[in-house]
C-alpha atoms as an extended CHARMM CRD file, in Angstrom:
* protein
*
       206  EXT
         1         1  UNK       CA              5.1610000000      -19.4260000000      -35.6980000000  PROA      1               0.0000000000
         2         2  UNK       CA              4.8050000000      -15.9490000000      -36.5980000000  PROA      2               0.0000000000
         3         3  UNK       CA              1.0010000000      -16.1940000000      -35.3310000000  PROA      3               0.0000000000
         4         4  UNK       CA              2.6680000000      -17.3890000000      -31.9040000000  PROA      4               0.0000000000
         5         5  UNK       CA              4.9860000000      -14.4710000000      -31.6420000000  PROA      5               0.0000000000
         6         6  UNK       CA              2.6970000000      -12.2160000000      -32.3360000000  PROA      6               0.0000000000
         7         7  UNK       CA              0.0490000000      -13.4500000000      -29.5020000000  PROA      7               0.0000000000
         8         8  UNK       CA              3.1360000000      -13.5780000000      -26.9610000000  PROA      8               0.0000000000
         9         9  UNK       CA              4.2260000000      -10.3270000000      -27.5280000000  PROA      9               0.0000000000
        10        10  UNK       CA              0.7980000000       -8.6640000000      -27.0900000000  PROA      10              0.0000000000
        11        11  UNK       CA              0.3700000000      -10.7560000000      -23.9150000000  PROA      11              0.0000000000
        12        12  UNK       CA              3.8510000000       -9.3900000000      -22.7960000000  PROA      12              0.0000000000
        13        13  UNK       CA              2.4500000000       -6.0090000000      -23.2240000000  PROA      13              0.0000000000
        14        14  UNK       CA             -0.9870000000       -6.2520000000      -21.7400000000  PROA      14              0.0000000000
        15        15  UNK       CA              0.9540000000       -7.6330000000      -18.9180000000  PROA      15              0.0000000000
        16        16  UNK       CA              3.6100000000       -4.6700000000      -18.6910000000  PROA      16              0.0000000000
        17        17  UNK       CA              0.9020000000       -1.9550000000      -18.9710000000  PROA      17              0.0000000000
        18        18  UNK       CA             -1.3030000000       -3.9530000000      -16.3210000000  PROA      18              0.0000000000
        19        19  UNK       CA              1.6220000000       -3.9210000000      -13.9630000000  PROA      19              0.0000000000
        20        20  UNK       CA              2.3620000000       -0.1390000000      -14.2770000000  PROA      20              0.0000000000
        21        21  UNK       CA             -1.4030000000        0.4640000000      -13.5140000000  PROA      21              0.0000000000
        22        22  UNK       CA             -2.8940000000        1.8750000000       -9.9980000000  PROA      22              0.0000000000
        23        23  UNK       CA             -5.7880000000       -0.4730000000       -8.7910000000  PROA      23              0.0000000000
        24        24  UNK       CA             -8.9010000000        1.3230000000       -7.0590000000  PROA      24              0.0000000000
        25        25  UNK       CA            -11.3180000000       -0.0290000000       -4.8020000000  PROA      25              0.0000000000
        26        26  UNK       CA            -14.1370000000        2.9550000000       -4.1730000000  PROA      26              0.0000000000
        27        27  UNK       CA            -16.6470000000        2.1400000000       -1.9290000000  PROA      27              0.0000000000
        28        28  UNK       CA            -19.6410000000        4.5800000000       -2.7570000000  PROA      28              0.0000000000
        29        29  UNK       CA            -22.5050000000        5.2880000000       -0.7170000000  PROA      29              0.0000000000
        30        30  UNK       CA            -26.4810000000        6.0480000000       -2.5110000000  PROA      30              0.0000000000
        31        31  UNK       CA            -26.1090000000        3.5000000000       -5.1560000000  PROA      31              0.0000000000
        32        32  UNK       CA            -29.9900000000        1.9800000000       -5.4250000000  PROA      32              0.0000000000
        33        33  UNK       CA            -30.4090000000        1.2180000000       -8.9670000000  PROA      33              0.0000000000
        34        34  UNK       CA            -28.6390000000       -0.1930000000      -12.3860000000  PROA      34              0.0000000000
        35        35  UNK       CA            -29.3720000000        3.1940000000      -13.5410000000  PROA      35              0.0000000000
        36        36  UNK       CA            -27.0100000000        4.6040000000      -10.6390000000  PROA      36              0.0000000000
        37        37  UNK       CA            -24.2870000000        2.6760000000      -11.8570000000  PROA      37              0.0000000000
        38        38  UNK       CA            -24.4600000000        4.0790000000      -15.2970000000  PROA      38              0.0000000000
        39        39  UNK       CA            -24.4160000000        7.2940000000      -14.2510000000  PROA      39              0.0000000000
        40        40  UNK       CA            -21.7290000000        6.7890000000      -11.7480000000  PROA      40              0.0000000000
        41        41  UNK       CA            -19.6040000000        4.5600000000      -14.6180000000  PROA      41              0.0000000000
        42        42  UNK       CA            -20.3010000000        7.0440000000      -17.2300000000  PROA      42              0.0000000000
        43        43  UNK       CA            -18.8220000000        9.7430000000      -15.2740000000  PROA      43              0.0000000000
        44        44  UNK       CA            -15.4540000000        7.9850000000      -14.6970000000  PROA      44              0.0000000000
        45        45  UNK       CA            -15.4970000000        7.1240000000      -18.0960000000  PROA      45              0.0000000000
        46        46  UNK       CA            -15.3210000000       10.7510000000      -18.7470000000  PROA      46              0.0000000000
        47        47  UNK       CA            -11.7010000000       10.8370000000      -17.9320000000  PROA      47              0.0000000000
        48        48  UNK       CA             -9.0130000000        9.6420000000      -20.1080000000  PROA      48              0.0000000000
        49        49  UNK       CA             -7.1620000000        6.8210000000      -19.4140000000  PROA      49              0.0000000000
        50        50  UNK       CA             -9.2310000000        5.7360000000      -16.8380000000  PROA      50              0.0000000000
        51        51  UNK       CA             -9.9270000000        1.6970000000      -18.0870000000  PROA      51              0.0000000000
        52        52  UNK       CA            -11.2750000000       -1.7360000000      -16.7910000000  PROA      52              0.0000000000
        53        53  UNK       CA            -14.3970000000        0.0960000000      -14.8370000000  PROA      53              0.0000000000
        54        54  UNK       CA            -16.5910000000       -1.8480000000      -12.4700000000  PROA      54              0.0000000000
        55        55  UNK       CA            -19.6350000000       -1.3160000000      -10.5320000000  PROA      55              0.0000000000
        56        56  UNK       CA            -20.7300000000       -4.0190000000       -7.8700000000  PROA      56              0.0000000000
        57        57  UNK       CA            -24.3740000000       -2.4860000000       -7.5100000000  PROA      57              0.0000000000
        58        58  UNK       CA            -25.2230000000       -4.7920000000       -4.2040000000  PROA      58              0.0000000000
        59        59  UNK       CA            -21.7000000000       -4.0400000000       -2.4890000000  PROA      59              0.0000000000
        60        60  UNK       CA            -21.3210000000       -0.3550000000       -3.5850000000  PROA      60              0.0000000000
        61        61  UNK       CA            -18.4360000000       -0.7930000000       -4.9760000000  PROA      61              0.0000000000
        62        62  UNK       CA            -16.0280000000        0.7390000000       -8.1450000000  PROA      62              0.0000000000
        63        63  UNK       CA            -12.8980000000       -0.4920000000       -9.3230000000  PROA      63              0.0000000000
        64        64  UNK       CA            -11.0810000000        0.7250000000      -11.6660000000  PROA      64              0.0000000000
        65        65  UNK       CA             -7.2140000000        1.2480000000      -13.1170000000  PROA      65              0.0000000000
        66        66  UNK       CA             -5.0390000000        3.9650000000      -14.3670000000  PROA      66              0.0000000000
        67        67  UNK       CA             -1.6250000000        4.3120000000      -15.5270000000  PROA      67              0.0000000000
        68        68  UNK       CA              0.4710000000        4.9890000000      -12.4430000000  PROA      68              0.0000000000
        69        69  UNK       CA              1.7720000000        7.8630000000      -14.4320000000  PROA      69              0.0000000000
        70        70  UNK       CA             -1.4680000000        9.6990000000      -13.9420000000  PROA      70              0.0000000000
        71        71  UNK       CA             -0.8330000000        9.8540000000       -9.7200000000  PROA      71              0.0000000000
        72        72  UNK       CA             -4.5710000000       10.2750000000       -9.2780000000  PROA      72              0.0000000000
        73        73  UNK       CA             -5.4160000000       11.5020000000       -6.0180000000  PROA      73              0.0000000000
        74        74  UNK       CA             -8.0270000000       10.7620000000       -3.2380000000  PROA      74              0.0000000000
        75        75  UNK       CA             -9.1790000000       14.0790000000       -3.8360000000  PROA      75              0.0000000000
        76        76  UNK       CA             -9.8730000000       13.6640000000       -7.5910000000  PROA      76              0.0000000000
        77        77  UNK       CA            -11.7080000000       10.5500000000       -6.8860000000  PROA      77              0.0000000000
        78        78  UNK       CA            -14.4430000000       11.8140000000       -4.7160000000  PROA      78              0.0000000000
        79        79  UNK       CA            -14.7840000000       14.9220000000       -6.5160000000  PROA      79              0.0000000000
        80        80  UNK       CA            -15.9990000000       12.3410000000       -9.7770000000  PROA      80              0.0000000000
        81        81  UNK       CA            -18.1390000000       10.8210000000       -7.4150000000  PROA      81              0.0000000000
        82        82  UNK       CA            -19.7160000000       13.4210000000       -6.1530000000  PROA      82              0.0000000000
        83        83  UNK       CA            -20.4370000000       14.9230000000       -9.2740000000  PROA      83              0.0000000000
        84        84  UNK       CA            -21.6310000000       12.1420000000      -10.3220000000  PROA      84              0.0000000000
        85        85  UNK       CA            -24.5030000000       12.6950000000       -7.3190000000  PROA      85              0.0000000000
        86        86  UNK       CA            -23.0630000000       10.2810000000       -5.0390000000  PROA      86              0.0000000000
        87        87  UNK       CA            -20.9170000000        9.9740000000       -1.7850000000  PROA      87              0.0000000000
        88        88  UNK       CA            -17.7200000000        8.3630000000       -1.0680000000  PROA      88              0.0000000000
        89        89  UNK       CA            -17.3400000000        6.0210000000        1.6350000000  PROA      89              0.0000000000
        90        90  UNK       CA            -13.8070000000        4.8640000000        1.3420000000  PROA      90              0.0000000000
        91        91  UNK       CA            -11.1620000000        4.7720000000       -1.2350000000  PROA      91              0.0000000000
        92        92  UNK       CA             -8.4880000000        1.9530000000       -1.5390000000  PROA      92              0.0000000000
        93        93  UNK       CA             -5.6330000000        1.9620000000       -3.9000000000  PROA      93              0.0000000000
        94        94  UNK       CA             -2.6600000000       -0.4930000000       -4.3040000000  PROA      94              0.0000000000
        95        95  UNK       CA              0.0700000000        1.3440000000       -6.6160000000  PROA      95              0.0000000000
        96        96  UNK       CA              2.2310000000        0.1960000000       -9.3850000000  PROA      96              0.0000000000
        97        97  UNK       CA              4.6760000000        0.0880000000       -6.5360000000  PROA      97              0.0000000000
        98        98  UNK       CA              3.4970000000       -1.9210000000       -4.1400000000  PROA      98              0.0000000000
        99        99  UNK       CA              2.7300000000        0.7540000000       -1.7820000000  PROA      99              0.0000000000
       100       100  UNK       CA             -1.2050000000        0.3510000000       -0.7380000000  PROA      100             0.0000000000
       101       101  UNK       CA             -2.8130000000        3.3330000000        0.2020000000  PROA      101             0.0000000000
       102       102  UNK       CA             -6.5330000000        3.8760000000        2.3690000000  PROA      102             0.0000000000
       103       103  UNK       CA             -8.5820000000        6.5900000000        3.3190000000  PROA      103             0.0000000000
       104       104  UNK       CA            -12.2570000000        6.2250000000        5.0880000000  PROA      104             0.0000000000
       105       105  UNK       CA            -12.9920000000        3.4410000000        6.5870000000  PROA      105             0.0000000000
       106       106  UNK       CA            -11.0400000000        1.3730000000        4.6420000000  PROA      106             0.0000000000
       107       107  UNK       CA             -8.5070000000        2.9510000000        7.2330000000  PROA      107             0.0000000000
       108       108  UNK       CA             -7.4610000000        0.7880000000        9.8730000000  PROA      108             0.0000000000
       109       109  UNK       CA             -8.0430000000        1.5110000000       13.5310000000  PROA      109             0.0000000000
       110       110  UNK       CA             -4.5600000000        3.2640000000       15.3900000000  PROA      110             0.0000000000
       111       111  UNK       CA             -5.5700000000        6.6150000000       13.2750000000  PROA      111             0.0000000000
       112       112  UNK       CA             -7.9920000000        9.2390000000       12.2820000000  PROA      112             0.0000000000
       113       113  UNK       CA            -11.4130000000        8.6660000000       10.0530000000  PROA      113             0.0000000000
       114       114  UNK       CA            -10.3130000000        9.7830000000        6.3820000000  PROA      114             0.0000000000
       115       115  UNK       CA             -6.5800000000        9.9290000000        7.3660000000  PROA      115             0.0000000000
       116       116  UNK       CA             -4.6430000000        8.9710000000        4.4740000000  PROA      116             0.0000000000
       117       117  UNK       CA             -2.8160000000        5.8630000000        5.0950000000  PROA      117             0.0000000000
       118       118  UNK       CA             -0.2200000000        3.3860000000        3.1930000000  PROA      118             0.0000000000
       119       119  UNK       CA              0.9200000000       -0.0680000000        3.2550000000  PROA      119             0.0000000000
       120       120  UNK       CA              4.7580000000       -1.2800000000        3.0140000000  PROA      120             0.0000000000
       121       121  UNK       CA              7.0860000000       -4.0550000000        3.7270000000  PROA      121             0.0000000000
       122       122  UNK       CA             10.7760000000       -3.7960000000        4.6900000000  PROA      122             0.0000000000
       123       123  UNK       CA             13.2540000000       -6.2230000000        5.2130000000  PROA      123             0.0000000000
       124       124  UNK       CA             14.2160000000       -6.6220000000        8.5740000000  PROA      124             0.0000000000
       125       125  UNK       CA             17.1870000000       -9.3450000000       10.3430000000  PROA      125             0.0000000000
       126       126  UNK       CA             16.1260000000      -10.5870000000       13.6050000000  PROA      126             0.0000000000
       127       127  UNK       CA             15.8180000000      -14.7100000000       15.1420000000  PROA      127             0.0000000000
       128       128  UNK       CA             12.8100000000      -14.3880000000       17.3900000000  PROA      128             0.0000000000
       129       129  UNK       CA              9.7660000000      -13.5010000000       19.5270000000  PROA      129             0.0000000000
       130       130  UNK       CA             12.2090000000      -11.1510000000       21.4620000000  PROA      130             0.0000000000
       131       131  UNK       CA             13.6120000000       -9.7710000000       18.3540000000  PROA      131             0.0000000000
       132       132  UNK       CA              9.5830000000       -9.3490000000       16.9610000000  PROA      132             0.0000000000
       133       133  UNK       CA              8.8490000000       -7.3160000000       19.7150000000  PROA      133             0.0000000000
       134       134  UNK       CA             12.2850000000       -5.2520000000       19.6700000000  PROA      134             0.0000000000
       135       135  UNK       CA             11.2430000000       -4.5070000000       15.8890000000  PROA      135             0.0000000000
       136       136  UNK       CA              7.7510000000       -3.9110000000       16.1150000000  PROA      136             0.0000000000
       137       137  UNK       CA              8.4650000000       -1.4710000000       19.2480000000  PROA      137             0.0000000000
       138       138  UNK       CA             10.6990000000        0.5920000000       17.5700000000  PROA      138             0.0000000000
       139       139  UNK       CA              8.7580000000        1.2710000000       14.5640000000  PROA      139             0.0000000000
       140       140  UNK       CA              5.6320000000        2.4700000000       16.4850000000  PROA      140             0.0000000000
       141       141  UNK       CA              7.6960000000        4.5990000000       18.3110000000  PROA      141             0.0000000000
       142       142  UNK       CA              8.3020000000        6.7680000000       15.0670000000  PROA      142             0.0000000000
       143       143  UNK       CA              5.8630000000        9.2030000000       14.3180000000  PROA      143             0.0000000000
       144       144  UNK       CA              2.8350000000        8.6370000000       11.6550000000  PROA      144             0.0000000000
       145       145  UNK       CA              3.1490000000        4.6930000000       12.2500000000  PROA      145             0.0000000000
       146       146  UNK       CA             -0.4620000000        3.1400000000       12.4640000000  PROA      146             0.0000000000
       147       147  UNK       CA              1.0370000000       -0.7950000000       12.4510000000  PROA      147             0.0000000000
       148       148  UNK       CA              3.7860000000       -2.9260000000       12.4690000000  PROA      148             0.0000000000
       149       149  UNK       CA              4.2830000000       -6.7530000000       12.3160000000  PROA      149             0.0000000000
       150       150  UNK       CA              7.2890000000       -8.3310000000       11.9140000000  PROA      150             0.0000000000
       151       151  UNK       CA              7.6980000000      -12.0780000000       10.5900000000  PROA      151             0.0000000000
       152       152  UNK       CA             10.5740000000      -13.7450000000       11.3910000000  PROA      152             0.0000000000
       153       153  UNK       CA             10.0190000000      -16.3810000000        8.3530000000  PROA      153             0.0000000000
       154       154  UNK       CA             10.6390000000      -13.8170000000        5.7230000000  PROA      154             0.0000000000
       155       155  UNK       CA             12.3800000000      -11.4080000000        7.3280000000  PROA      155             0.0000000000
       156       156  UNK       CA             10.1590000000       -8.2930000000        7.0250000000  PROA      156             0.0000000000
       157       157  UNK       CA              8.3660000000       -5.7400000000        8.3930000000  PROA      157             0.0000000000
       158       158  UNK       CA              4.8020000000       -5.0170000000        6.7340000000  PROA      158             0.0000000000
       159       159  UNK       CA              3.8970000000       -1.7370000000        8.1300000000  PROA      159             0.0000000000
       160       160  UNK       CA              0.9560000000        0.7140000000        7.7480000000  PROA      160             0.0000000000
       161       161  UNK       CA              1.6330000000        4.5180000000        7.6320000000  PROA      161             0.0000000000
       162       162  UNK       CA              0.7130000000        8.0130000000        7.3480000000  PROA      162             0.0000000000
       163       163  UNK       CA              2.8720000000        9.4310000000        4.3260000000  PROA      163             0.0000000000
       164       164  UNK       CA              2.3560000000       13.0640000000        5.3950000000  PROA      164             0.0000000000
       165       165  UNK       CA              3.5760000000       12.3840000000        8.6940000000  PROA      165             0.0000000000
       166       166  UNK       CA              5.9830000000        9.2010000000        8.3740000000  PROA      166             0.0000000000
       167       167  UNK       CA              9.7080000000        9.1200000000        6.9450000000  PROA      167             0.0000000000
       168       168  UNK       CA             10.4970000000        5.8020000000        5.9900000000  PROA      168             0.0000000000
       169       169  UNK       CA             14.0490000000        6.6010000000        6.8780000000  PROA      169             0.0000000000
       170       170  UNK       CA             13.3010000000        6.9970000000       10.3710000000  PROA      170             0.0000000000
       171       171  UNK       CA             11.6720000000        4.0410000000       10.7680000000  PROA      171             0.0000000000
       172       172  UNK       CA             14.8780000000        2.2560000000        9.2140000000  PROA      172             0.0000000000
       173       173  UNK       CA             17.4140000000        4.4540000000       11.6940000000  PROA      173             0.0000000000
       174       174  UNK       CA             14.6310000000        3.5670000000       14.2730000000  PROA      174             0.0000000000
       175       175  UNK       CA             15.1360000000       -0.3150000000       14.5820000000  PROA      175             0.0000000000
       176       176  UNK       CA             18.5890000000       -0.0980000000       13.5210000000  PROA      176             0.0000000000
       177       177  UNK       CA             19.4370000000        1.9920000000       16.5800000000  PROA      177             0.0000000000
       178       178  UNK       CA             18.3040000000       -1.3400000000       18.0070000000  PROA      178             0.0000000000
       179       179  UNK       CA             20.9720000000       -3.5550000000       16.5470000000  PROA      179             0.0000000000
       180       180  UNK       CA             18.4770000000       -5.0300000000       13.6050000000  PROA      180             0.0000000000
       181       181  UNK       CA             20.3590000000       -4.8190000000       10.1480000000  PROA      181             0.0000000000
       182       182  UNK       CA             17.6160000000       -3.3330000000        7.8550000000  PROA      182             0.0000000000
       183       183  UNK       CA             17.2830000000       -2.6830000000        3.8500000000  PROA      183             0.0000000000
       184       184  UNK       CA             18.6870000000        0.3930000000        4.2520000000  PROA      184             0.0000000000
       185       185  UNK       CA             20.1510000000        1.3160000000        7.7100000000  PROA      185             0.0000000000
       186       186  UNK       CA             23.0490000000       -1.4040000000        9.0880000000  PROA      186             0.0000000000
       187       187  UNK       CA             22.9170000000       -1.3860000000       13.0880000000  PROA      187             0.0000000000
       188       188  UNK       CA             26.2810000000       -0.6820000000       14.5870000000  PROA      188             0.0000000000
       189       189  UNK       CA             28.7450000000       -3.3250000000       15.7980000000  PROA      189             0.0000000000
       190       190  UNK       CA             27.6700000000       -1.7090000000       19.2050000000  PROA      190             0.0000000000
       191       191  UNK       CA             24.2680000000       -1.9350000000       19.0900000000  PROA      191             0.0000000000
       192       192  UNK       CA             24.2520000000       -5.4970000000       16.8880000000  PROA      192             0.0000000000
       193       193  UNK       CA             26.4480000000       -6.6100000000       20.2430000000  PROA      193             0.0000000000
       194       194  UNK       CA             24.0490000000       -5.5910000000       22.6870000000  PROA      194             0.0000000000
       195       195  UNK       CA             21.6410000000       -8.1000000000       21.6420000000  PROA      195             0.0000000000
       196       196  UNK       CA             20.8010000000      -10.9960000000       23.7410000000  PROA      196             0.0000000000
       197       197  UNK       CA             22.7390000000      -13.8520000000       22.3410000000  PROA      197             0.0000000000
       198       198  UNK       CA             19.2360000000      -15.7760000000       20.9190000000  PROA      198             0.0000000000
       199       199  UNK       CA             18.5140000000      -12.3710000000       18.9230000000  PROA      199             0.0000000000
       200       200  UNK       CA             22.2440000000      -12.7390000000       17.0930000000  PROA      200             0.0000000000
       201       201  UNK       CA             21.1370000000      -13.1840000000       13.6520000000  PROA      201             0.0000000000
       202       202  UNK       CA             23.5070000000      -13.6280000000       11.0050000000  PROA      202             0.0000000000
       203       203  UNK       CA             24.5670000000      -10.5830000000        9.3220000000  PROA      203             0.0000000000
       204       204  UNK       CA             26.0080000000      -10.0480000000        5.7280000000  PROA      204             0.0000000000
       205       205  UNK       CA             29.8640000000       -9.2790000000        5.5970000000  PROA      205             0.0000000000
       206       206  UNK       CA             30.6740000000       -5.7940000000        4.6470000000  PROA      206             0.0000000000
């Protein structure tokens, strides 16, 4: 029993740390040889922390976690790799958080080449194709918003985002304003009203 305990709890933990971790996805460019993957996983390997490293030699690829503690940076990641003699292509990161974040061309089209980019999803009311487009509309109007896509079976918004230029709070105000209830923002009884009657969703008693 004790043997059982024992395996569950270090499970449990291997699980929590994996779960606080940041994920990277590096795609590198002059990788020929098994010899360039050494080099390139040795120098990663030079920083502390830095755990489960992998080198896809025909793809060109690294991944790699860290603690989400550590923030790493886009900026500390190609500096490694280009002292490691190589060049980066694109970086891709999914945080402990949930946010996802791209740069290179692991951007996606809507913004510029390198431009740092992140991935949400919000909770969003609506009933239908009318209220899809209402949504979607409103969020690209706000500044720094690549994407939008609203689905009306789960009720959210995934949306894709420049974090230096995008305030997730305005995006919230933004489709409120529209009369759609969000996580954070509740439209007003005005607004809500103005809907056509097949948008009326149900909303939550205050």
């Amino acid at each position: 029993m004790k043997t059982i305990i024992l395996i569950i709890t270090t499970l449990s933990l291997a699980f929590a740390v994996h779960a606080q971790s940041d994920h990277f996805t590096v795609r590198v460019d002059g990788l020929g040889c098994p010899f360039c993957a050494y080099g390139l996983e040795k120098k990663f390997k030079e920083v502390d922390k830095i755990s489960d490293i992998k080198v896809e030699l025909q793809k060109g690829v690294l991944t790699y976690q860290v603690p989400a503690s550590m923030k790493m940076t886009f900026d500390q990641v190609e500096k490694l790799v280009d002292d490691a003699g190589y060049t980066t292509e694109s970086i891709k990161v999914e945080r402990a958080d949930g946010r996802v974040e791209k740069s290179g061309k692991e951007g996606n089209s809507g913004s510029p080449t390198g431009a740092l980019q992140s991935e949400t999803k919000l909770a969003v009311s609506g009933n239908c194709g009318m209220c899809k487009d209402r949504i979607e509309k409103a969020a690209l109007e706000v500044d720094g918003v690549v994407a939008a896509n609203w689905d009306v079976a789960d009720q959210s918004l995934q949306l894709t985002f420049q974090p230096d230029k995008t305030e997730l709070e305005a995006v919230h105000r933004a489709i409120a304003k529209k009369g759609h209830d969000t996580e954070m923002v509740r439209a007003s009884d005005k607004a809500y009203n103005g809907l056509h009657s097949c948008c009326k969703y149900e909303r939550e008693l205050q």
